[in-house]
C-alpha positions as CSV (number, residue, x, y, z in Angstrom):
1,X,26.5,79.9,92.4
2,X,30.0,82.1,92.7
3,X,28.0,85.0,92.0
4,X,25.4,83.8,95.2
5,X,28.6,83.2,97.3
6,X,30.0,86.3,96.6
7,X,26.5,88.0,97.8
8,X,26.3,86.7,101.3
9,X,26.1,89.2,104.0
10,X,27.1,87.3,106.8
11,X,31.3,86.9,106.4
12,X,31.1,84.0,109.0
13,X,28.4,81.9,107.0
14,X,30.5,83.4,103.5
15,X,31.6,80.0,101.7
16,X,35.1,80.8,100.4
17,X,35.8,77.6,97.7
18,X,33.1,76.1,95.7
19,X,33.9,73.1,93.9
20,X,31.0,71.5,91.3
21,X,30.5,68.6,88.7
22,X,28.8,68.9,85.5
23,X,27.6,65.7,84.7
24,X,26.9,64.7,81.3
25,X,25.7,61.6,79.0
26,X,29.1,61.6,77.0
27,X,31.8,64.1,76.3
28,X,32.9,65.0,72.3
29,X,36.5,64.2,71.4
30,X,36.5,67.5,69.4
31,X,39.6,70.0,70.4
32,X,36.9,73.0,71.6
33,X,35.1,70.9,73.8
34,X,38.3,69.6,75.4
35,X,39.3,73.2,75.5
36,X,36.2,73.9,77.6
37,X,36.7,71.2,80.2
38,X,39.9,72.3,80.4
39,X,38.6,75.9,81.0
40,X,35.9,75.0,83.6
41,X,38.2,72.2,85.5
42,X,40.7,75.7,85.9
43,X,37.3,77.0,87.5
44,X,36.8,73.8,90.4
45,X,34.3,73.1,88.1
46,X,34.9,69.2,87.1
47,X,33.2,67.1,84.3
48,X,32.5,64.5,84.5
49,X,30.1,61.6,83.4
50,X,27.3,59.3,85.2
51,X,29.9,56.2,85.3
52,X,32.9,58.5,86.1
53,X,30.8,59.3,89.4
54,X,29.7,56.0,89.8
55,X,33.4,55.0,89.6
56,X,34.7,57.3,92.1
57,X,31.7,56.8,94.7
58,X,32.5,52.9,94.8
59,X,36.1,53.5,95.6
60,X,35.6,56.0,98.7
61,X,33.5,53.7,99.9
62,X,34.7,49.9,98.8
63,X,34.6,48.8,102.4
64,X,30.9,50.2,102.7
65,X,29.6,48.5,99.6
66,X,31.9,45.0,100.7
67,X,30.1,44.6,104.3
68,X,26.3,46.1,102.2
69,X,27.3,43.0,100.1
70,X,27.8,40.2,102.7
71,X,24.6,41.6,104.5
72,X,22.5,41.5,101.4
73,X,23.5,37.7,100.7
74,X,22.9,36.7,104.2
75,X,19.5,38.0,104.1
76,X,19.1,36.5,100.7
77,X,20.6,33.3,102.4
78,X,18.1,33.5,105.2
79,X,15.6,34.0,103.2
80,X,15.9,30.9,100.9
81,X,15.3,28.3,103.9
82,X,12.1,27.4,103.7
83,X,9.8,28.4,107.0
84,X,8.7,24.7,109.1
């Protein structure tokens, strides 16, 4: 992707910091592959796992999911009285 960046040919459409997550199943508690985050988060390059992003998504946007969550139950609520 740096490589890509570095390529452009326009310098006004030229993106100048690319940041990126590596998403993974589960990460190794072994000293090399701690070395290796370590050597790709010195890079913008972050990684992290699927709950990690979960976790991170829900707390930028807490107020989001809170009024998604009072909607959802009215509509569950309106839904539950029976039709005359």
């Amino acid at each position: 992707m740096r490589d890509l960046v570095a390529r452009k040919s326009d310098p006004d459409m030229a993106i100048t910091d690319v940041v990126g997550y590596l998403l993974i199943g589960g990460i190794v508690d072994k000293g090399t592959v701690q070395q290796k985050v370590k050597t790709l988060s010195q890079t913008r390059i972050f990684v992290r796992t699927y709950n990690d992003l979960l976790e991170m998504v829900k707390r930028s946007h807490r107020e989001f999911l809170q009024r998604y969550d009072e909607l959802r139950m009215a509509a569950d609520a309106d839904r539950s009285v029976p039709v005359k």
